[in-house]
Every structure is written in structure tokens, then in C-alpha cells.
Residue frames as qw, qx, qy, qz and C-alpha x, y, z in Angstrom:
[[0.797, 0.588, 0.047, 0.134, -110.87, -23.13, -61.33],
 [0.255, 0.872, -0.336, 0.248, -107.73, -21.19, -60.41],
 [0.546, -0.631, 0.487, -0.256, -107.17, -23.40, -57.80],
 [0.916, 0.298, 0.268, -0.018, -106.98, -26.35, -60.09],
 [0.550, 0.801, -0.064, 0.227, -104.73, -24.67, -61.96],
 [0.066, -0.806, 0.547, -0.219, -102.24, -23.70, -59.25],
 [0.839, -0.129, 0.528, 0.006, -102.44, -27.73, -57.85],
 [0.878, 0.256, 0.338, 0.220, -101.53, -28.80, -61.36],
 [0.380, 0.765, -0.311, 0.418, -98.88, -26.16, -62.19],
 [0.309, -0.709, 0.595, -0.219, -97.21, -27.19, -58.69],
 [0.837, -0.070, 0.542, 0.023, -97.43, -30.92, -59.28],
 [0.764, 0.622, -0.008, 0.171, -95.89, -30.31, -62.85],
 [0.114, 0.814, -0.521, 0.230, -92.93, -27.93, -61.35],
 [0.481, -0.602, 0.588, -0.246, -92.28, -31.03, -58.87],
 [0.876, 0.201, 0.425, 0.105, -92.33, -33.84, -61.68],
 [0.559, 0.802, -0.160, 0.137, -90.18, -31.75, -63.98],
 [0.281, -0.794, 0.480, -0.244, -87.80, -31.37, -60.83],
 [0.777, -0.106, 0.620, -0.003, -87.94, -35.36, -60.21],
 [0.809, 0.575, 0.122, -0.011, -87.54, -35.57, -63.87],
 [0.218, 0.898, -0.302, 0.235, -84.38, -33.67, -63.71],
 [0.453, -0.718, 0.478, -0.227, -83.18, -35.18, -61.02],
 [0.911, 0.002, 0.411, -0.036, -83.51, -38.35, -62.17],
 [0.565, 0.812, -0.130, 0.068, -81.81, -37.58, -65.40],
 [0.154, 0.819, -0.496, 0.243, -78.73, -35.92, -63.65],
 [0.775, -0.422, 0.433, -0.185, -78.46, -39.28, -61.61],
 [0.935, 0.107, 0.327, -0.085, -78.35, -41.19, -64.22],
 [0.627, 0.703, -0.245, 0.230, -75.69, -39.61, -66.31],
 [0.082, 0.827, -0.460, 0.313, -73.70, -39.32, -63.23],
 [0.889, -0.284, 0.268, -0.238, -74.00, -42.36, -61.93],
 [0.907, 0.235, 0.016, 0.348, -71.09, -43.83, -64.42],
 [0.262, 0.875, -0.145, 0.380, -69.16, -40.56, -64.18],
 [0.495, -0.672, 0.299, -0.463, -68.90, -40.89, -60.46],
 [0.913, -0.224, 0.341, -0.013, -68.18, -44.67, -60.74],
 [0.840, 0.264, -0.108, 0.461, -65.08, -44.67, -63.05],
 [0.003, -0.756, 0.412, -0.509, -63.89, -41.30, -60.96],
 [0.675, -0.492, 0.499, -0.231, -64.07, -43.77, -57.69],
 [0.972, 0.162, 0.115, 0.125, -62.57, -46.35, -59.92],
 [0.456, 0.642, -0.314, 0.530, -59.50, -44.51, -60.97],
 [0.367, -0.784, 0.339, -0.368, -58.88, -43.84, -57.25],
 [0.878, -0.269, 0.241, -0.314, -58.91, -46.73, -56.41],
 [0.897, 0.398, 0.080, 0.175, -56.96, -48.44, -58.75],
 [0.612, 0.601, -0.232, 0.459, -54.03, -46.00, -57.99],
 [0.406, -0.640, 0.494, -0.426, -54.17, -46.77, -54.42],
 [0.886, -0.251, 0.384, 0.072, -53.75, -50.48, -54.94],
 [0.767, 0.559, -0.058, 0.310, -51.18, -49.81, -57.52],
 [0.037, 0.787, -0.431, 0.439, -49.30, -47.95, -54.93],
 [0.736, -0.427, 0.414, -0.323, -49.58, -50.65, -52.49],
 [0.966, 0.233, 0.107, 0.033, -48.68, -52.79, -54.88],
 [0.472, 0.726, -0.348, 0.360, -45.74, -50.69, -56.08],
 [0.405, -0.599, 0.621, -0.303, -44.42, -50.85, -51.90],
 [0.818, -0.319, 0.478, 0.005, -44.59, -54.62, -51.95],
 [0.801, 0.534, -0.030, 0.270, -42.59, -54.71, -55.17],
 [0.020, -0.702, 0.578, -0.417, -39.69, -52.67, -52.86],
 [0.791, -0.410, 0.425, -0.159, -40.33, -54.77, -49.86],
 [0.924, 0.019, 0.334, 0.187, -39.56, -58.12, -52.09],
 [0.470, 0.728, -0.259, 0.426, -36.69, -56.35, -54.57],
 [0.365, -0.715, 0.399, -0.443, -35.29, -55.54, -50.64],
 [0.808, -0.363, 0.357, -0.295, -35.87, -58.91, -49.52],
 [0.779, 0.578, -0.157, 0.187, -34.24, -60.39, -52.50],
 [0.268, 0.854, -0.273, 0.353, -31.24, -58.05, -51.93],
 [0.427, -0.684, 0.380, -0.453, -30.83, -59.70, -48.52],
 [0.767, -0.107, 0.553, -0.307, -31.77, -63.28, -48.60],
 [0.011, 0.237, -0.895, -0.378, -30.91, -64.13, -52.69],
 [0.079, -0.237, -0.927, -0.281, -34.77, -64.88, -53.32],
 [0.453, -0.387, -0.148, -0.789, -38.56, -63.53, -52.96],
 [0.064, 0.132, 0.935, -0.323, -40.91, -64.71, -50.31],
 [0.283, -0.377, -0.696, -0.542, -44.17, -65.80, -50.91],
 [0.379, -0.498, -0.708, 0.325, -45.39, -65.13, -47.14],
 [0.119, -0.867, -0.098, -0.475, -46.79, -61.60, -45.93],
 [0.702, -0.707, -0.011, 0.084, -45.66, -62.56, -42.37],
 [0.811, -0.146, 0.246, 0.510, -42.21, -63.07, -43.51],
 [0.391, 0.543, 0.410, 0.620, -42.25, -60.08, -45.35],
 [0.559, -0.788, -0.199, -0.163, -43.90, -58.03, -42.73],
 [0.832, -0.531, -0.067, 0.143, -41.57, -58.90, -40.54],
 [0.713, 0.134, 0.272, 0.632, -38.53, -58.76, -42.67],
 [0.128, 0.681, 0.163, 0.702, -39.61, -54.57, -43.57],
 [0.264, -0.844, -0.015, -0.467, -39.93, -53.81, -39.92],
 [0.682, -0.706, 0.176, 0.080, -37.16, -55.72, -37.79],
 [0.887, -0.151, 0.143, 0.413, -34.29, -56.30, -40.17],
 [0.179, 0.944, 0.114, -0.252, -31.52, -54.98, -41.78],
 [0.659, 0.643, -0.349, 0.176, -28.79, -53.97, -44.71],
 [0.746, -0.116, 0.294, 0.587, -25.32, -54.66, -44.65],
 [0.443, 0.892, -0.051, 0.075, -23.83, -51.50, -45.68],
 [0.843, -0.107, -0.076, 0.522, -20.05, -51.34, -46.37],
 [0.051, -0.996, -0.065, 0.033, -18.02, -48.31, -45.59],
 [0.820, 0.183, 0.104, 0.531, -14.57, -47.61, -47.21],
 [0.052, -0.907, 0.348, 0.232, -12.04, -44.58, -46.65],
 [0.082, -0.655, 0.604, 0.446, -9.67, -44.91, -49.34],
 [0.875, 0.403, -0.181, -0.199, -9.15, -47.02, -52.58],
 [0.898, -0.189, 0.389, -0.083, -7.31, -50.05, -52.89],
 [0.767, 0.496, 0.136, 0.385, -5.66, -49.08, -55.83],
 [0.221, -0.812, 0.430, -0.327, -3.69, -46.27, -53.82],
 [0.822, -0.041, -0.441, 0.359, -0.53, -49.32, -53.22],
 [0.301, 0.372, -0.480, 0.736, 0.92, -46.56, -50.96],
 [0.527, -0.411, 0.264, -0.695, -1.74, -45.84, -48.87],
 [0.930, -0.029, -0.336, -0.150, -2.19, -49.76, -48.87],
 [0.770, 0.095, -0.417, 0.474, 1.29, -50.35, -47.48],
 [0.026, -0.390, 0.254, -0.885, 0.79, -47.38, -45.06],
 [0.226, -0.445, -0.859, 0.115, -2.64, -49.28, -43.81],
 [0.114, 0.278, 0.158, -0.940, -4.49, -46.21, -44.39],
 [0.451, -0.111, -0.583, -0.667, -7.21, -48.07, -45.99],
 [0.356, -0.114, 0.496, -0.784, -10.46, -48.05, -43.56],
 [0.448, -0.314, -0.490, -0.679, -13.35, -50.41, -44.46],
 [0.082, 0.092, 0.921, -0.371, -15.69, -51.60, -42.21],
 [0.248, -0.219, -0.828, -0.453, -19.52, -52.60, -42.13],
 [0.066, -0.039, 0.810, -0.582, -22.13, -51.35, -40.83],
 [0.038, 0.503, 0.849, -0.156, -26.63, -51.98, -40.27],
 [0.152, -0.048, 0.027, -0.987, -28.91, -50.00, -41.54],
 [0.450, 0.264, 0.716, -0.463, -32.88, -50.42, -40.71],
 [0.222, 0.351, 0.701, 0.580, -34.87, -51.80, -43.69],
 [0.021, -0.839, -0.541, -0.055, -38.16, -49.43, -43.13],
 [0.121, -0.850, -0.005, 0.513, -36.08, -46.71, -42.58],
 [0.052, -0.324, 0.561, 0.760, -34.14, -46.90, -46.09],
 [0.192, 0.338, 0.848, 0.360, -36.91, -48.33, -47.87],
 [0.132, -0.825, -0.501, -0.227, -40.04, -46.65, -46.58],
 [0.025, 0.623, -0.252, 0.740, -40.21, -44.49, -43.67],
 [0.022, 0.061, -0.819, 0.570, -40.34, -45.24, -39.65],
 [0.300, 0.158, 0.574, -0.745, -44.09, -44.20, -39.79],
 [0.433, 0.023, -0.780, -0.450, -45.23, -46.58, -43.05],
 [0.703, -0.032, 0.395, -0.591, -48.05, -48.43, -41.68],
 [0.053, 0.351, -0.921, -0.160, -45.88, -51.87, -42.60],
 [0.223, 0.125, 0.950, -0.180, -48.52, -54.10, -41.41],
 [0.490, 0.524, 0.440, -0.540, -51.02, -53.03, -44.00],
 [0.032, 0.424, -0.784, -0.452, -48.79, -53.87, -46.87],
 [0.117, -0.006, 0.990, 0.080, -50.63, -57.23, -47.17],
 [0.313, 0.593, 0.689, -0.275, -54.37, -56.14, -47.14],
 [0.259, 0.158, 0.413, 0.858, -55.84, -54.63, -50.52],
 [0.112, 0.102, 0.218, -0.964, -57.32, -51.09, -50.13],
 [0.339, 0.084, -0.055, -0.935, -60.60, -50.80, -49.54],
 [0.566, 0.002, -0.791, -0.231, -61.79, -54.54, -48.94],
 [0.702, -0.516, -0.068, -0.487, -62.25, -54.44, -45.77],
 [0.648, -0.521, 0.521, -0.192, -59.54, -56.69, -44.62],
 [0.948, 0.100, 0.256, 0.160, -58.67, -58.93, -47.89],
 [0.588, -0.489, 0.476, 0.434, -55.28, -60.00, -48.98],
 [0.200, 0.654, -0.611, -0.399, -52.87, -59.60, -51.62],
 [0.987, -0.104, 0.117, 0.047, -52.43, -63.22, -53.21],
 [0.175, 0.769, -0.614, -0.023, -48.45, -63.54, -53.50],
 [0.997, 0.027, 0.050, 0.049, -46.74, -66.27, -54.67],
 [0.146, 0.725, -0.662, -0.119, -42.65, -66.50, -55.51],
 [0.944, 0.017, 0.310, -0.113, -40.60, -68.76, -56.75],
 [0.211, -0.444, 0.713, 0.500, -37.85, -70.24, -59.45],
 [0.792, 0.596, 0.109, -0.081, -38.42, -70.77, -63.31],
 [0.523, -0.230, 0.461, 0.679, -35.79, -71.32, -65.76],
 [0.382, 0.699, -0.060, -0.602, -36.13, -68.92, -68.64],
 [0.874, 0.452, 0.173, -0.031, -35.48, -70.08, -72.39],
 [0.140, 0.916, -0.358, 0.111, -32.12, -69.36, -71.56],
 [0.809, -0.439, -0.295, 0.255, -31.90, -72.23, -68.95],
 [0.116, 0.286, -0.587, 0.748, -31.12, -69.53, -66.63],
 [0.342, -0.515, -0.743, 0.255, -32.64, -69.87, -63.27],
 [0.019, -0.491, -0.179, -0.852, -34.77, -66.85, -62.31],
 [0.012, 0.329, 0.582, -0.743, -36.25, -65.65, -58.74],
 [0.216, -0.325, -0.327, -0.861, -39.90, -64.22, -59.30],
 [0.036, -0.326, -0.719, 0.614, -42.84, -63.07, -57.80],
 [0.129, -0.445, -0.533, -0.708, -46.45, -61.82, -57.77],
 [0.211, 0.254, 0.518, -0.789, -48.61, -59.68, -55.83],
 [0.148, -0.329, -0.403, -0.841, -52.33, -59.30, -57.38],
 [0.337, 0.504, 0.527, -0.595, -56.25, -58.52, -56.44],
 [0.254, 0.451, 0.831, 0.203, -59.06, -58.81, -58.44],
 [0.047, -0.327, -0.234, -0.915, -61.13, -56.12, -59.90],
 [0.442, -0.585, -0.510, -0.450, -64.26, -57.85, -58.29],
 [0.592, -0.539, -0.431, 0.416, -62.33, -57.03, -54.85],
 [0.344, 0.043, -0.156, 0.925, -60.57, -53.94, -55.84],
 [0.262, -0.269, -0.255, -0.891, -64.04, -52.07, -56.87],
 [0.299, -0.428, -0.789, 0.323, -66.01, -54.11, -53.30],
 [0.159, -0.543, -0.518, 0.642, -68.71, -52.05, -52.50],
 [0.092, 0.229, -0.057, -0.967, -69.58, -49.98, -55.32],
 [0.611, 0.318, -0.011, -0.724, -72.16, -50.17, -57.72],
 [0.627, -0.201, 0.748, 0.081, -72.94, -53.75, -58.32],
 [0.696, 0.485, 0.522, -0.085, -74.43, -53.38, -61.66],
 [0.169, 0.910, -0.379, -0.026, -71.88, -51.09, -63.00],
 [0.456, -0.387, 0.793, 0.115, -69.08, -53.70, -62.21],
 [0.696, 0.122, 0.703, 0.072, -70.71, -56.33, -63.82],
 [0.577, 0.745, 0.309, -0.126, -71.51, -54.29, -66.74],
 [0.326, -0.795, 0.391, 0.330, -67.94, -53.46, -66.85],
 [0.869, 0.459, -0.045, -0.177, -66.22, -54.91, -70.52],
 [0.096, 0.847, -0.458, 0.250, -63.13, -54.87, -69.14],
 [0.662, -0.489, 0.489, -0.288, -63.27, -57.25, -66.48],
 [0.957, -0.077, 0.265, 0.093, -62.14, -60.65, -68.30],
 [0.608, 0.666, -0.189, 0.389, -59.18, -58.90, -70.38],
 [0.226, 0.411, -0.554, 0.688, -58.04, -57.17, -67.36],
 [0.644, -0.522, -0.553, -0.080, -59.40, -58.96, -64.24],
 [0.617, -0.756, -0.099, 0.193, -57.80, -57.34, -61.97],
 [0.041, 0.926, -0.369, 0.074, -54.39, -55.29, -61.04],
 [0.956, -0.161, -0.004, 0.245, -50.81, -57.50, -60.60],
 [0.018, -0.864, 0.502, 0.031, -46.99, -56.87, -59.94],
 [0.037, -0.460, 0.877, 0.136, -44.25, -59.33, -61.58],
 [0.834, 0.171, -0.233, -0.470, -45.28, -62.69, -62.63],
 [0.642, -0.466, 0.547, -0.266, -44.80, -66.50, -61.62],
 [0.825, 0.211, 0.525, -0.005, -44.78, -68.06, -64.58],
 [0.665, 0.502, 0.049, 0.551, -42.13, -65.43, -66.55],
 [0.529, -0.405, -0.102, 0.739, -39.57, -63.15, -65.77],
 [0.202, 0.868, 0.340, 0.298, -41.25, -59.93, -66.67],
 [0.318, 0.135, -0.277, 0.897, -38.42, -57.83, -64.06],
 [0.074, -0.332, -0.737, 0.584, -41.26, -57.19, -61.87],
 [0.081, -0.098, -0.145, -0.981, -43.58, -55.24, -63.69],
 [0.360, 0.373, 0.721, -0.459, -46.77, -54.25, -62.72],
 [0.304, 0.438, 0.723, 0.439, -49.78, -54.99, -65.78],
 [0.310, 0.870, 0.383, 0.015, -50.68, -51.51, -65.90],
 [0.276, -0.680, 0.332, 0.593, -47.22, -50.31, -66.57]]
């Protein structure tokens, strides 16, 4: 009889345990999946925020966005400014008529004023945590309701790529996901002055 008793007071302590456990899964199971969301989301918003330099850069150079990574890419790790350098002012007529006015021009590397030498340029294009997929980026020219002409550009990713790999039923269950499909910088179809949609 006592033995009965100890069998079914250990098989109760080890369903109360599994009970528990389960429980604390389940409450943490969203907790845990909008903390690995938020990460996430503010590592491709940084990534995003670098290719909004890159193309603001490229602009600055060329008079227009590009819609290519490669050309981009390329453009952040082999070219460079035009900086001008001036001893004295032009409005100094003496120093003018003395030819004591210096200017001259000279290169600076783009990855070194933009980023830094050891940026890891060639990962600009791929959004975190996909495994290898791309940014889509487009640029172009609109005319605003000004009829001015306008340079613009976009970088985005999807939510169903940013959040690859987590919980699949959590995603889907997600109410968010057709208001705000997904993360983006500047726009292609207005001049928004690059902003990114969770600014």
C-alpha cells in the first residue's frame, strides 16, 4: 500500500513539473519571439540606415542614386571625394593681389569618411539574418507636384524575410504584417528625403 502511494506521489510531482513546464513555455514563447524580433529589426534598420549613407554619398558624387548593389559596393570601397582645400579668403583683395591665396584639391577614400576601413562593405546588400537574401533597391527620377525633378531611392525587406527562421506560427499570427510588411528606407514613388518607415 505504501508503495502505491510513493509511485503515485512521484508520478504526480513529475506531471505537476511537466505541467509547469509546459505553462512557462508557453507564456514565453511570445516573450522570447518579439525580444528576437526587436533585435532583429534594429539590425536591419542599421543596415538599412548604412545604405541610406552609401546612396546620400553616391548622390554627392555622381548627381543621382543607383539602383545596383554592385555599383554601390563598389563605389563605397574603391572611390573617392573631391575635397577642396583653401588658405585664405577671396575677399582679402590684398592678399589676392599678393597671390597669397592657396586652393587646391585633394581625394579622400569613400569607406574611410563614410564608414570605416574595416566595415564589412560587401554585406551592405544582404538582409541580416536570411541567410544570403537581398535588399530590393530601386532609384530613380519623379517630378514632385512642384514639377521639380527629384532623385530617389529605396532599400526594403520583408517581415516574412526579416523574422526567417523563427517561429512559423507566431509570424503568421502576427497582426501587423499587412500594415507594416516589412522595414524600408526612402521611397520610389515620393520624395519622402530618405526616410526610413519606422522613423
Amino acid at each position: 500500500m505504501k508503495a502505491a502511494k510513493i509511485i503515485v506521489q512521484v508520478l504526480l510531482f513529475f506531471v505537476i513539473v511537466a505541467l509547469a513546464y509546459f505553462i512557462y513555455t508557453g507564456v514565453m514563447k511570445p516573450i522570447n519571439f518579439d525580444k528576437e524580433k526587436i533585435s532583429r529589426y534594429e539590425e536591419v534598420v542599421q543596415r538599412l540606415k548604412d545604405i541610406r549613407t552609401a546612396q546620400v554619398s553616391y548622390k554627392s558624387v555622381y548627381g543621382k542614386y543607383t539602383g545596383s548593389f554592385d555599383t554601390l559596393i563598389h563605389f563605397v570601397k574603391e572611390d573617392s571625394f573631391p575635397v577642396e582645400y583653401a588658405e585664405g579668403s577671396l575677399d582679402d583683395s590684398l592678399a589676392v593681389a599678393m597671390g597669397l591665396i592657396v586652393r587646391d584639391t585633394f581625394y579622400v577614400q569613400v569607406i574611410d569618411s563614410v564608414f570605416h576601413s574595416k566595415y564589412p562593405v560587401d554585406s551592405l546588400r544582404f538582409v541580416p539574418f536570411t541567410q544570403g537574401k537581398q535588399f530590393d533597391m530601386e532609384s530613380g527620377t519623379i517630378m514632385t507636384a512642384s514639377k521639380v525633378e527629384v532623385q530617389v531611392f529605396v532599400a526594403s525587406a520583408l517581415n516574412f524575410d526579416i523574422l526567417n527562421g523563427m517561429d512559423r506560427q507566431l509570424i503568421i499570427n502576427l497582426n501587423d504584417l499587412k500594415e507594416f510588411p516589412g522595414l524600408k528606407v526612402g521611397d520610389i514613388e515620393e520624395a519622402n528625403n530618405n526616410a526610413g518607415n519606422w522613423e
